[in-house]
DRENVODO-412711 format. One line per field, with one value per atom (N, C-alpha, C): residue number from 1; residue in one letter; atom name; x, y, z. Coordinates in steps of 0.001 Angstrom, whole numbers. Layout:
BEGIN
num = c(NUM:...)
residu = c(a:...)
atome = c(CA:...)
X = c(X:...)
Y = c(Y:...)
Z = c(Z:...)
//
This chain:
BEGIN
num = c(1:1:1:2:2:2:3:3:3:4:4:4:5:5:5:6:6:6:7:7:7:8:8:8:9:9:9:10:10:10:11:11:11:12:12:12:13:13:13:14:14:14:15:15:15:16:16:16:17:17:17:18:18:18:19:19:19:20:20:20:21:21:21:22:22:22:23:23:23:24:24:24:25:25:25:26:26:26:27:27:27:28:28:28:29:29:29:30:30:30:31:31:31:32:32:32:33:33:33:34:34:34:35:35:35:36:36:36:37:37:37:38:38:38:39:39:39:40:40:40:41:41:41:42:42:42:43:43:43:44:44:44:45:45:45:46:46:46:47:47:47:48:48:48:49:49:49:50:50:50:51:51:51:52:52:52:53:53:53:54:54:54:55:55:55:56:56:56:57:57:57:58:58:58:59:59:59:60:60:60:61:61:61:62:62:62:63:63:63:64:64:64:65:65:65:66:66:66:67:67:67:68:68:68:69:69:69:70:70:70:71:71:71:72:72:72:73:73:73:74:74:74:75:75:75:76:76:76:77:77:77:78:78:78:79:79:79:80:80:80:81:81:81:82:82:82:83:83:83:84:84:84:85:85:85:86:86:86:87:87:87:88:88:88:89:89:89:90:90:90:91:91:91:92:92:92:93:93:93:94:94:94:95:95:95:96:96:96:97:97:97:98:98:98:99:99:99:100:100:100:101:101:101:102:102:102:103:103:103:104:104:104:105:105:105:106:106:106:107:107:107:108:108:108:109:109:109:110:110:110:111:111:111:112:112:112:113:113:113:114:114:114:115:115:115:116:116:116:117:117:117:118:118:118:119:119:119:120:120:120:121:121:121:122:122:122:123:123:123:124:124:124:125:125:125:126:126:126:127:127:127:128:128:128:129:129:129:130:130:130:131:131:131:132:132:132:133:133:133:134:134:134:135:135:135:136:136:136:137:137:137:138:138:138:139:139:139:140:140:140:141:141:141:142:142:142:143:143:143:144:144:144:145:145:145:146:146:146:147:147:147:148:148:148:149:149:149:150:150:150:151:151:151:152:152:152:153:153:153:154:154:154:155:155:155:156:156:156:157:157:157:158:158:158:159:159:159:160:160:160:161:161:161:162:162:162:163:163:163:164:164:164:165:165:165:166:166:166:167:167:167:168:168:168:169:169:169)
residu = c(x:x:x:x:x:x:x:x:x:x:x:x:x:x:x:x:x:x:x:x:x:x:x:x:x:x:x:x:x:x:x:x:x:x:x:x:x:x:x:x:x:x:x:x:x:x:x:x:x:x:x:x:x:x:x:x:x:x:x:x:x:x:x:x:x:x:x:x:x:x:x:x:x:x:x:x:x:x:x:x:x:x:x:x:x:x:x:x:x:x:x:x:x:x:x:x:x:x:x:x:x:x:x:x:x:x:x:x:x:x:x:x:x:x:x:x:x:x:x:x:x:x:x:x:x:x:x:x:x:x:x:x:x:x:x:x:x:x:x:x:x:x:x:x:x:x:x:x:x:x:x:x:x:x:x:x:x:x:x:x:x:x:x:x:x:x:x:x:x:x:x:x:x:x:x:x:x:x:x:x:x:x:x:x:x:x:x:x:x:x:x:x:x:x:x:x:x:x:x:x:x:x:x:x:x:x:x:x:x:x:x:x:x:x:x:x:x:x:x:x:x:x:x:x:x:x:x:x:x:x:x:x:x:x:x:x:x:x:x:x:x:x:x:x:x:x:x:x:x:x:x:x:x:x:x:x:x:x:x:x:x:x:x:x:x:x:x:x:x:x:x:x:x:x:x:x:x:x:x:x:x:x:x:x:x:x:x:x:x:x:x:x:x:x:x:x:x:x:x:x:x:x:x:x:x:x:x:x:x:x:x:x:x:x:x:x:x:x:x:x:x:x:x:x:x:x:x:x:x:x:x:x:x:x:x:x:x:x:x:x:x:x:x:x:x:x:x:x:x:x:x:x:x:x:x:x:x:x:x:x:x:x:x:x:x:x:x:x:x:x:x:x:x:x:x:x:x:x:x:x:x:x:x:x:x:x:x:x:x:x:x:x:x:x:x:x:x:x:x:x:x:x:x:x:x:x:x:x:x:x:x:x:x:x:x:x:x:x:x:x:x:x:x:x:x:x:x:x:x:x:x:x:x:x:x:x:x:x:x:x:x:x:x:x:x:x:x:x:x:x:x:x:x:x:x:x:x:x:x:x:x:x:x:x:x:x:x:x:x:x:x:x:x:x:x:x:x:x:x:x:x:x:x:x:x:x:x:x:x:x:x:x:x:x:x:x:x:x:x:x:x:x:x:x:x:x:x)
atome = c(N:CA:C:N:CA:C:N:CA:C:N:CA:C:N:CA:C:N:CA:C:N:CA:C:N:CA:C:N:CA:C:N:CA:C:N:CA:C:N:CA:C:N:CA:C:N:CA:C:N:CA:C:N:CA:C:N:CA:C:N:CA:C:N:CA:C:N:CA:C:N:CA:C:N:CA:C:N:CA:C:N:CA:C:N:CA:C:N:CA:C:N:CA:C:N:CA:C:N:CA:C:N:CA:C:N:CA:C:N:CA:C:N:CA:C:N:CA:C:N:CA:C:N:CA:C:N:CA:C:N:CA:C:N:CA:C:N:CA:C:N:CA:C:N:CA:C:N:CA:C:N:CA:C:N:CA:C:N:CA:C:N:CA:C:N:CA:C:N:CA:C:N:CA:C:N:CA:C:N:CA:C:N:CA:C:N:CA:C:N:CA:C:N:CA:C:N:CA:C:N:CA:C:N:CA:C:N:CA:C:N:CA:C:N:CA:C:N:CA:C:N:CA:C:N:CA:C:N:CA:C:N:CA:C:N:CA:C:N:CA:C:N:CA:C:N:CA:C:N:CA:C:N:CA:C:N:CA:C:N:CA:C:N:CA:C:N:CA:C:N:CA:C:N:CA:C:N:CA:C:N:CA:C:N:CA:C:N:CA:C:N:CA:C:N:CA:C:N:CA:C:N:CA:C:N:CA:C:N:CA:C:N:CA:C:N:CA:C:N:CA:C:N:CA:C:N:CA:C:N:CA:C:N:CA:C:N:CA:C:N:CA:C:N:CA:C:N:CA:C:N:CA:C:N:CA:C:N:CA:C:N:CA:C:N:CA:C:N:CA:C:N:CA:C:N:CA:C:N:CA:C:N:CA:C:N:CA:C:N:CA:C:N:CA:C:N:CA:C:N:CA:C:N:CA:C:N:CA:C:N:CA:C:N:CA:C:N:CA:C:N:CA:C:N:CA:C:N:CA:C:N:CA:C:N:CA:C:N:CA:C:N:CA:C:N:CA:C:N:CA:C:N:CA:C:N:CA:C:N:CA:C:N:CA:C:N:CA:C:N:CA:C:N:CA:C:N:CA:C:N:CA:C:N:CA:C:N:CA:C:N:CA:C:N:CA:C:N:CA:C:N:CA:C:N:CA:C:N:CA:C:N:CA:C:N:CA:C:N:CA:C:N:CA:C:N:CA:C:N:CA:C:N:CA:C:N:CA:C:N:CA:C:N:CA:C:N:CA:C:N:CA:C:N:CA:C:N:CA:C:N:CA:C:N:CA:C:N:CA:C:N:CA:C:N:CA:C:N:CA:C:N:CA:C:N:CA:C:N:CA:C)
X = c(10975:12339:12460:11176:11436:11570:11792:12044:13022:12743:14001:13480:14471:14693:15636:14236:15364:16221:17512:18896:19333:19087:20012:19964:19563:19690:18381:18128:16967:17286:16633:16390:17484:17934:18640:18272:18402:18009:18102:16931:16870:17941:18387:19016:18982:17460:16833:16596:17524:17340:16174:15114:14033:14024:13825:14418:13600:13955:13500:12489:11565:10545:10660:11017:10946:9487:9708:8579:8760:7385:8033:7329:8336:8095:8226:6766:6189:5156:5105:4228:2458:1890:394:-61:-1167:-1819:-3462:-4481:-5529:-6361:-5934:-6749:-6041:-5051:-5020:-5633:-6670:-6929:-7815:-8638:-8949:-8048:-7001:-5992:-5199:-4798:-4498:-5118:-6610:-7688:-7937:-7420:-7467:-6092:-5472:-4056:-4223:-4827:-4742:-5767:-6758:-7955:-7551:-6516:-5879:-4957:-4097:-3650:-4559:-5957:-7126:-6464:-5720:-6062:-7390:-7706:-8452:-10365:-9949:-10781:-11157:-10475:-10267:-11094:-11348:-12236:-11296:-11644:-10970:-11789:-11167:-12071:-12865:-13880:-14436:-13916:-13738:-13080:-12674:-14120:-14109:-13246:-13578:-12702:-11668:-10742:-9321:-8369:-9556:-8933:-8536:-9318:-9470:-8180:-8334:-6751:-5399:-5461:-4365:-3753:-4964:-4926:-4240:-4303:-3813:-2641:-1977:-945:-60:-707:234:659:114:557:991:1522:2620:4406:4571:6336:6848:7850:8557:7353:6426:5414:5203:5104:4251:3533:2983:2323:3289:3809:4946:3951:3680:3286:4242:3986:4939:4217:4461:3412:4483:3015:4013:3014:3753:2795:1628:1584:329:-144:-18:-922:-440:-1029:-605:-534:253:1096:1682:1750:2354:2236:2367:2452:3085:3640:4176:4355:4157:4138:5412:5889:7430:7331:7774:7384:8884:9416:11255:10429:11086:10925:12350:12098:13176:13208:14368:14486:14972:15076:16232:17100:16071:17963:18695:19820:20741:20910:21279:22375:21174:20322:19315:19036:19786:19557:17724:17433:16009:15939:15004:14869:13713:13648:12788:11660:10570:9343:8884:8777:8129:7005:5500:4444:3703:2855:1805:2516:2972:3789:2937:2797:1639:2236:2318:2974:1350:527:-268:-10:-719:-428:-223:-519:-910:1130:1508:3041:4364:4150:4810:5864:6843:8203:9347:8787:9106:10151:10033:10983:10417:9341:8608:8732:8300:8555:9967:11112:12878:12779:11969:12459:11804:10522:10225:10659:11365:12188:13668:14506:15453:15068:13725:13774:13535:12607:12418:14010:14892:16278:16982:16988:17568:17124:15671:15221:15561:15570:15836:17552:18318:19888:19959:19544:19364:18961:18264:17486:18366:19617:19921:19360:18719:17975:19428:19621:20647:19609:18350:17998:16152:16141:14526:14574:12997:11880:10954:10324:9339:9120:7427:6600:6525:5958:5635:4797:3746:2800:3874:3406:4569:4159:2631:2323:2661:3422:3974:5468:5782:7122:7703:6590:7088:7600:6607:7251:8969:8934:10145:10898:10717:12391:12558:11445:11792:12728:12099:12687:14338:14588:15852:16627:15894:17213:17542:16567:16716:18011:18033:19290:18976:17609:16876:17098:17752:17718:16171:16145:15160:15596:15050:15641:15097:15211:14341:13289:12009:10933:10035:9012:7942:6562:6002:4884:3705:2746:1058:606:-457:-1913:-3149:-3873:-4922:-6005:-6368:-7000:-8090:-8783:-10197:-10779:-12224:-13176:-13410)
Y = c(27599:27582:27961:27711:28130:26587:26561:26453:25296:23835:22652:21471:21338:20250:19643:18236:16845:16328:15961:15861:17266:18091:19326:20266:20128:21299:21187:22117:21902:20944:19822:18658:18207:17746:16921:15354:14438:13138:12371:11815:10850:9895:9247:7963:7063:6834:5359:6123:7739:7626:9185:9028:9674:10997:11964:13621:14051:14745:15311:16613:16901:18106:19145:20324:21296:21554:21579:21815:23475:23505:24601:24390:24558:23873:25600:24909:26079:25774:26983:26947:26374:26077:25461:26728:27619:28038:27723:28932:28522:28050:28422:28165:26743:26534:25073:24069:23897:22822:22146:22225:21365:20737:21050:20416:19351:19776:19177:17925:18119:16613:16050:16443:15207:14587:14804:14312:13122:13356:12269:11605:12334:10593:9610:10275:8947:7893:8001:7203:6235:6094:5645:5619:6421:6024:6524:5858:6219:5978:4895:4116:5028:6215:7177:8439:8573:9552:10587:11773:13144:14605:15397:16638:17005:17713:18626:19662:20375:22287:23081:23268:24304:23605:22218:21598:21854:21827:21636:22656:23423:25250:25595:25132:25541:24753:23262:22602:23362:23330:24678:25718:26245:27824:27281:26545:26057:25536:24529:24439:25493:26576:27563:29009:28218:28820:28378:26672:26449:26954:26949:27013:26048:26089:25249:24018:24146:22915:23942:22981:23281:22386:23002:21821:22869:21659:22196:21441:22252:21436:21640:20826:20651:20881:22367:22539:22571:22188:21377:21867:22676:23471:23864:24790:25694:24331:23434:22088:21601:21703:21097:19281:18816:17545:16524:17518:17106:17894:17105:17689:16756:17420:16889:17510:16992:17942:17809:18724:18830:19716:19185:19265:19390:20269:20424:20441:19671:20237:20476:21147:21439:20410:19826:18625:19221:18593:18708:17920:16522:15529:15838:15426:15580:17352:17281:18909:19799:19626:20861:20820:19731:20054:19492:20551:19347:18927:17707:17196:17267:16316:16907:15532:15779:14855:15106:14221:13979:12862:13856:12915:13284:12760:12317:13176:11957:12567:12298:12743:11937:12890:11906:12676:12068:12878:12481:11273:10206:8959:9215:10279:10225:11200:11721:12148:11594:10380:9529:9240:8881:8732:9769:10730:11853:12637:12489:13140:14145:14513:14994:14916:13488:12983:13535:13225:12873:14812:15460:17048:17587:17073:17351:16741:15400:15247:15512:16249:17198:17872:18807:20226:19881:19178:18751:18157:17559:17419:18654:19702:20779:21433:22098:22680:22175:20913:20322:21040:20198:20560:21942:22670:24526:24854:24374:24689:24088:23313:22208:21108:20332:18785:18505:17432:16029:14754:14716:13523:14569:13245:13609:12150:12278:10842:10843:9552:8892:7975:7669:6818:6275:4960:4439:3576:3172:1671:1139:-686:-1875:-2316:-1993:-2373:-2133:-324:258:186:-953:-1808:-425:414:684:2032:2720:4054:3131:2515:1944:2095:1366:1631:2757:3763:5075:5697:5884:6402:6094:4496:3970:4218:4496:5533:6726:7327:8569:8620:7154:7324:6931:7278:6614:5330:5098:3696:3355:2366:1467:1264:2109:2136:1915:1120:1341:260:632:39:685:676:1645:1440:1577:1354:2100:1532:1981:1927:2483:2196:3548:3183:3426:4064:5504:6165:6200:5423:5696:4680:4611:3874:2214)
Z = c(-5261:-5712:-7173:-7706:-9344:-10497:-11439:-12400:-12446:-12654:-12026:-13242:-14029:-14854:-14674:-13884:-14051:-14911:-14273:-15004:-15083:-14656:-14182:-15177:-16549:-17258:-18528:-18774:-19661:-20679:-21063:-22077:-21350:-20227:-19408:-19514:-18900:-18947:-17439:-17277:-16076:-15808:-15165:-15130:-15392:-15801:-16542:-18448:-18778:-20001:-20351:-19714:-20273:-20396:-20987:-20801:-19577:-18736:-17831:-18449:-17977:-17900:-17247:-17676:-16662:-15939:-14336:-13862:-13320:-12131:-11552:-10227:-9069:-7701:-6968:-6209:-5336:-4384:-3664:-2434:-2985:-2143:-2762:-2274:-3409:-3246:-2762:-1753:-1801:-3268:-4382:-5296:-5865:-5531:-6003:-5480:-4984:-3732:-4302:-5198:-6530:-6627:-7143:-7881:-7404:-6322:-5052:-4614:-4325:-4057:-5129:-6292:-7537:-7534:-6942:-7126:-5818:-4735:-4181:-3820:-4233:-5380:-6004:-6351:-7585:-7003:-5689:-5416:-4230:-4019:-3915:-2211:-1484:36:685:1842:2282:1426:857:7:-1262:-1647:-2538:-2540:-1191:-441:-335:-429:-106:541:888:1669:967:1389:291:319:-808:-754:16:599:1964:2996:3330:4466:3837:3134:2767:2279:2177:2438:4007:4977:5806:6132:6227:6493:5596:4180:4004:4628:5026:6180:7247:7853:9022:9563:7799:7592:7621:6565:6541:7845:8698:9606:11060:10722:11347:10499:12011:11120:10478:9427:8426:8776:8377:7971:6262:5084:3663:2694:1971:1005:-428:-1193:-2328:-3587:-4495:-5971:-6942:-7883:-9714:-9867:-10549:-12437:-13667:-14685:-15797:-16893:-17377:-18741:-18298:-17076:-16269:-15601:-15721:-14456:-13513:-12288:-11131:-11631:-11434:-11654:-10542:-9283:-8346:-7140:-5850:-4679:-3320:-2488:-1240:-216:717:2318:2650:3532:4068:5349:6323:7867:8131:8926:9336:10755:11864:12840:14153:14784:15999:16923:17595:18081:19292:20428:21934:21529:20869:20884:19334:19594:17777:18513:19603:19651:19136:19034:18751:17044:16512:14827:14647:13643:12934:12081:12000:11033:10403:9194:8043:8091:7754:7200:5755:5071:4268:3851:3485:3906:2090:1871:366:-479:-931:-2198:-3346:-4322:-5468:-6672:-7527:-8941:-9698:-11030:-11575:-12531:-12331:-13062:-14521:-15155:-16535:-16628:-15749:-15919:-15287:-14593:-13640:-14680:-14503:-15034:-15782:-15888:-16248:-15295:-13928:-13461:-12638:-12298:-11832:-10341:-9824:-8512:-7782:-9008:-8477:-8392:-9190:-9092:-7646:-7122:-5491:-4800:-5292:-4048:-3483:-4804:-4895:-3830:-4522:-3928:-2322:-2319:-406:199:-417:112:238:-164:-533:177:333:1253:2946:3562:4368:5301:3576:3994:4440:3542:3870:5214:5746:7156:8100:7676:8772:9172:8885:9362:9079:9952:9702:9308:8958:8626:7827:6376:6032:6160:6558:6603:5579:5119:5052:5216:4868:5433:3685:3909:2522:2396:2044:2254:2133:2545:2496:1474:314:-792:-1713:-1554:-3180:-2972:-3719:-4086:-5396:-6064:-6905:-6660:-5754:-4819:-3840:-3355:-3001:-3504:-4627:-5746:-6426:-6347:-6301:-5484:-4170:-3153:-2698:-3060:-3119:-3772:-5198:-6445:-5940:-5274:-4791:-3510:-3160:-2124:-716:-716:772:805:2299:2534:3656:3633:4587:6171:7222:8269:9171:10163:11715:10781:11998:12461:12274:11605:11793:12358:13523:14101:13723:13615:13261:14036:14361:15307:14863:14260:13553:14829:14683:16072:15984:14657:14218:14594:14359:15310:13980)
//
């Protein structure tokens, strides 16, 4: 999409105050994928284990060639900063409209409050509305209280039920 400073205009301001950063939100390239598995090292899932390279190129490749499935990053003065998956899919029910997913969102701890997060999750609302979804999702641990009250400024409410079941051994 280009070029998006939170609070809407360059040296804009957050809602809690802080000037927004211009980032620049785009498709994940194969060569970002470094960049990419340090970003979600850091939020330690998966006991803070991540692919190696080659595996996660290969998962890239693969992504990118389902339909409206992507991996979107923030760069922020040439550095990947950020990334999030965004899945639209085609429904039978809801009259044929689709809807949107949103899955690992991870802003880099060392740029978190900045506006960074609220500017991919603009652009993933936006992209969504554009395509037609009547609804985006996420998922959230029940531990990060602090991604919560993110997501809630953002306007997301808390809905439904959400069921787990873990396929691994």
């Amino acid at each position: 999409m280009g070029p998006f400073t939170p609070g809407g205009s360059p040296g804009g301001t957050e809602p809690n105050g802080r000037a927004g950063v211009p980032v620049e939100l785009r498709q994940a390239l194969p060569d970002d994928v470094r960049a990419l598995l340090a970003l979600h090292a850091q939020i330690g899932q998966d006991d803070g284990t991540v692919l190696g390279e080659t595996e996660a190129r290969t998962v890239l490749e693969r992504i990118a060639s389902y339909p409206d499935y992507q991996i979107r990053v923030a760069e922020f003065e040439g550095r990947i900063v950020g990334t999030y998956a965004l899945l639209i899919m085609d429904n039978l029910a809801h009259r044929g409209a689709p809807s949107a997913i949103v899955e690992d969102v991870v802003v880099d701890g060392k740029c978190r409050g900045r506006g960074i997060g609220r500017a991919m999750m603009v652009e993933a609302m936006d992209l969504a509305r554009r395509r037609g979804c009547y609804k985006i999702v996420l998922n959230s641990n029940r531990h990060r209280a602090e991604a919560h009250r993110f997501y809630e400024g953002l306007g997301f409410e808390r809905h439904g039920i959400s069921f787990f079941m873990s396929l691994e051994d």
